[in-house]
C-alpha positions in Angstrom: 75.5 112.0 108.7 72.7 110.8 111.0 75.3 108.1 112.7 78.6 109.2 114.0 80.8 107.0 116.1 81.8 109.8 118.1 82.3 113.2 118.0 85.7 113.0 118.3 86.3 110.6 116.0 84.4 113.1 113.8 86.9 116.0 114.7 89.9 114.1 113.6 87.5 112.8 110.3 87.2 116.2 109.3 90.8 117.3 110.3 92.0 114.4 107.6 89.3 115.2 105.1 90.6 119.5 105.7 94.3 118.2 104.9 93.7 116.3 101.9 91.1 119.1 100.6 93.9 121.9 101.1 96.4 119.8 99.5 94.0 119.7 96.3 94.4 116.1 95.5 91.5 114.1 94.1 90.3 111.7 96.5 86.9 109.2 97.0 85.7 107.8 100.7 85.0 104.3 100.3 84.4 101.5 103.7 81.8 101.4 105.8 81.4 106.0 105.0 80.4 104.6 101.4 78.4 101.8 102.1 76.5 104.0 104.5 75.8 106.9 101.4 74.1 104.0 99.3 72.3 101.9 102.0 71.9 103.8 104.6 73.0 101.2 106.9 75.6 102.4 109.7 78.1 100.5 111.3 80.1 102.1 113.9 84.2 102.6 112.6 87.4 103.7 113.7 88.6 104.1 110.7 88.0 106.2 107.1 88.9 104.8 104.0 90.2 107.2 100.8 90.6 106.1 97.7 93.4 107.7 95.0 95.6 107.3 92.1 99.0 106.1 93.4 100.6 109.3 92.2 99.1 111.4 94.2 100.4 109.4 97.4 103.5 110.7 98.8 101.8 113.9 98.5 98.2 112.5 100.4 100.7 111.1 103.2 102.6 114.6 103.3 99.4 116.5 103.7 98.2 114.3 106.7 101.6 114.2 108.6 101.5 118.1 108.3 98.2 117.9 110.0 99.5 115.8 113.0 98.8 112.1 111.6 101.5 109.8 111.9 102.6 107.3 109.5 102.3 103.4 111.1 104.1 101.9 108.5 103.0 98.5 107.1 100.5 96.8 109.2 101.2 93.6 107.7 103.6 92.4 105.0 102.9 93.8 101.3 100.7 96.8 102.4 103.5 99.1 101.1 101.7 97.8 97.7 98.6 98.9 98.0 97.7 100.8 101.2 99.2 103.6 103.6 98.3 103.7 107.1 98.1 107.2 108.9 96.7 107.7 112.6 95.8 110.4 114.8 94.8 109.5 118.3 92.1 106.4 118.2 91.7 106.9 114.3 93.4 105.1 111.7 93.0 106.9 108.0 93.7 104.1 104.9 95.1 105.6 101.7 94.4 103.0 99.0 95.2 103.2 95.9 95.1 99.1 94.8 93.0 96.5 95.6 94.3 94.7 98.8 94.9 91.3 96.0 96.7 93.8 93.6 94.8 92.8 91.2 94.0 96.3 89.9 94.8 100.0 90.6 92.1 102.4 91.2 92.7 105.0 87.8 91.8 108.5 87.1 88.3 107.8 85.3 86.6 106.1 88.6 86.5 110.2 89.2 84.2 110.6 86.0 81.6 108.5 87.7 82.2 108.8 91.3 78.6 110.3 93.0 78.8 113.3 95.5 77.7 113.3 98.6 77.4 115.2 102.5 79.2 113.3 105.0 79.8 115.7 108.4 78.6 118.6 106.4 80.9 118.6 103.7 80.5 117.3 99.6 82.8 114.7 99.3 82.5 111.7 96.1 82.1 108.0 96.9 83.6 105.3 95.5 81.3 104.3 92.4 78.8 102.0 92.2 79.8 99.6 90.2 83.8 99.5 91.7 82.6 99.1 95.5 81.0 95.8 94.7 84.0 95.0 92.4 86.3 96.1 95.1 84.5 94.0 98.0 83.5 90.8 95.9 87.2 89.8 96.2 87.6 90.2 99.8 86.8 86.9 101.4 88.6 84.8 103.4 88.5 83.1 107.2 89.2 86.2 108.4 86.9 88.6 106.6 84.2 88.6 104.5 82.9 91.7 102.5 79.9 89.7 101.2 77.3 91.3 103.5 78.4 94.8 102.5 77.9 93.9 98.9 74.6 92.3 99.6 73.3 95.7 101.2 74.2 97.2 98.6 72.6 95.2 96.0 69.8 95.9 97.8 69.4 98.7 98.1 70.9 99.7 94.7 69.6 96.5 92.7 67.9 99.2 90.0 71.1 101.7 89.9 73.8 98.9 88.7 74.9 98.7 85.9 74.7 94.8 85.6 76.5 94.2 82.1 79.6 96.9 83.0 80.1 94.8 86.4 80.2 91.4 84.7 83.0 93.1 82.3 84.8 94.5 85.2 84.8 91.1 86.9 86.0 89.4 83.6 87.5 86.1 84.4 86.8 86.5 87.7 82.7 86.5 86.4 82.4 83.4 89.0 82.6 85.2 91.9 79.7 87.2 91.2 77.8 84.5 90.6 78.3 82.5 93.9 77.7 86.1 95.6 74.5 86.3 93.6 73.4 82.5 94.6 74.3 83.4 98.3 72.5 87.1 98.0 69.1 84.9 96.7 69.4 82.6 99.7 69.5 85.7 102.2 67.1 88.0 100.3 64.4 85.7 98.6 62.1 88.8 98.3 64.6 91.0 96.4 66.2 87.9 94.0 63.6 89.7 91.1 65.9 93.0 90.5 68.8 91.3 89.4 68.3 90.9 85.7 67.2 87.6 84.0 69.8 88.7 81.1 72.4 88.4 83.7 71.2 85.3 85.7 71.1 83.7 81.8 74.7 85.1 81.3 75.7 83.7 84.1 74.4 80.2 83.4 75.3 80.1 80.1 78.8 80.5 81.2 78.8 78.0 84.1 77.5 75.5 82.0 80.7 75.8 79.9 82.8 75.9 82.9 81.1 72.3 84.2 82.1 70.9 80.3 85.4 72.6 80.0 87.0 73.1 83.6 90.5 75.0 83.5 93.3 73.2 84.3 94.6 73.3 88.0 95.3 76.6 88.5 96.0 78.7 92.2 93.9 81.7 92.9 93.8 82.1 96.5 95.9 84.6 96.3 93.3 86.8 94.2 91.2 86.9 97.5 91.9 89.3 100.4 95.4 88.4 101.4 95.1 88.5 104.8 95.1 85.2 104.8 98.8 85.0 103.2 100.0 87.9 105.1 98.5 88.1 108.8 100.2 85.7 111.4 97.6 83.0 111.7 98.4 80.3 114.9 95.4 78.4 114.0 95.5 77.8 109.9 98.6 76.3 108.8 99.4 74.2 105.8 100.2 71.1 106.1 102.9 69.8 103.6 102.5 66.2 103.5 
């Protein structure tokens, strides 16, 4: 790693990374660790992010309590569903096995095509491709917005993604990617010609049948980042009128 936050962040990094390796469980870093391995863009973090089938949980959380992390239970109402919370010191360590909407679980094959890397001197995998932007394109809301992450990435990766499997991935959720595409070409005018025409067509195809043939009301906040729904919020409240 060229960046570090701190060394002793680093220390208790690698202490984490030493327990789950010992315990043999099959793990991927994803946050800012990932973004970092396919942009090369640092931003500083308290905090490591691995990614895991949910069976192999209870046995992730044992590994790092034996190491001298301690469990902080849920952070915010419904974590239990998707996340586990250990911390050691100043640095949190997120086990995630869901996406934070529960929308889907992270499975065994995202092994199959998860790259390897170095991160502080060891070979660890990354989330893939493909399922960081799918992860990330869903978390937006007043409190957070992954967008810029998955820009960078774009970016820097425009060539590597596989375009098509996204756009299956996202499925009906294909929208998203297509107001994260119109906001990526407003930000990066001199990268807008590596996305694919075939997808920008796709894309238009399909929101020219949405225009004609609109859904009926239906509620999908919830599909975003529930922070919003979870997190105490004193200055967004609804107003029932």
């Amino acid at each position: 790693m060229a960046n570090s936050s701190n060394s002793q962040d680093n220390e208790i990094y690698t202490l984490a990374l030493s327990a789950l390796n010992k315990s043999g469980i099959d793990y991927m870093l994803g946050g800012a660790f990932a973004i970092y391995h396919y942009t090369n863009w640092w931003r500083n973090t308290h905090d490591i992010d691995v990614y895991m089938v949910k069976e192999d949980v209870p046995k992730a959380a044992g590994a790092l309590e034996m190491a001298g992390f301690d469990d902080m239970g849920e952070q915010a109402e419904g974590d239990k569903d998707w996340i586990y919370h250990a911390c050691c010191e100043s640095v949190i360590v997120d086990v995630i096995w869901r996406f934070a909407n529960l929308e889907n679980y992270i499975t065994r094959d995202w092994f199959d095509r998860a790259p390897v890397g170095r991160f502080l001197g060891n070979d660890v995998k990354f989330l893939p491709l493909e399922e960081i932007v799918w992860i990330k394109t869903f978390v937006i809301n007043r409190h957070r917005c992954d967008w810029p992450d998955v820009m960078r990435v774009i970016r820097a990766q425009c060539q590597n993604l596989d375009w098509n499997r996204l756009l299956d991935m996202l499925g009906e959720h294909w929208l998203l990617l297509a107001g994260l595409i119109d906001v990526f070409d407003r930000q990066h005018p001199d990268s807008m010609g590596c996305i694919p025409g075939g997808i920008r067509e796709e894309l238009m195809n399909r929101r020219k049948l949405y225009w004609e043939n609109p859904p009926r009301l239906v509620e999908r906040e919830h599909l975003l980042d529930p922070w919003i729904h979870y997190r105490a919020d004193q200055y967004a409240l609804w107003r029932n009128e």
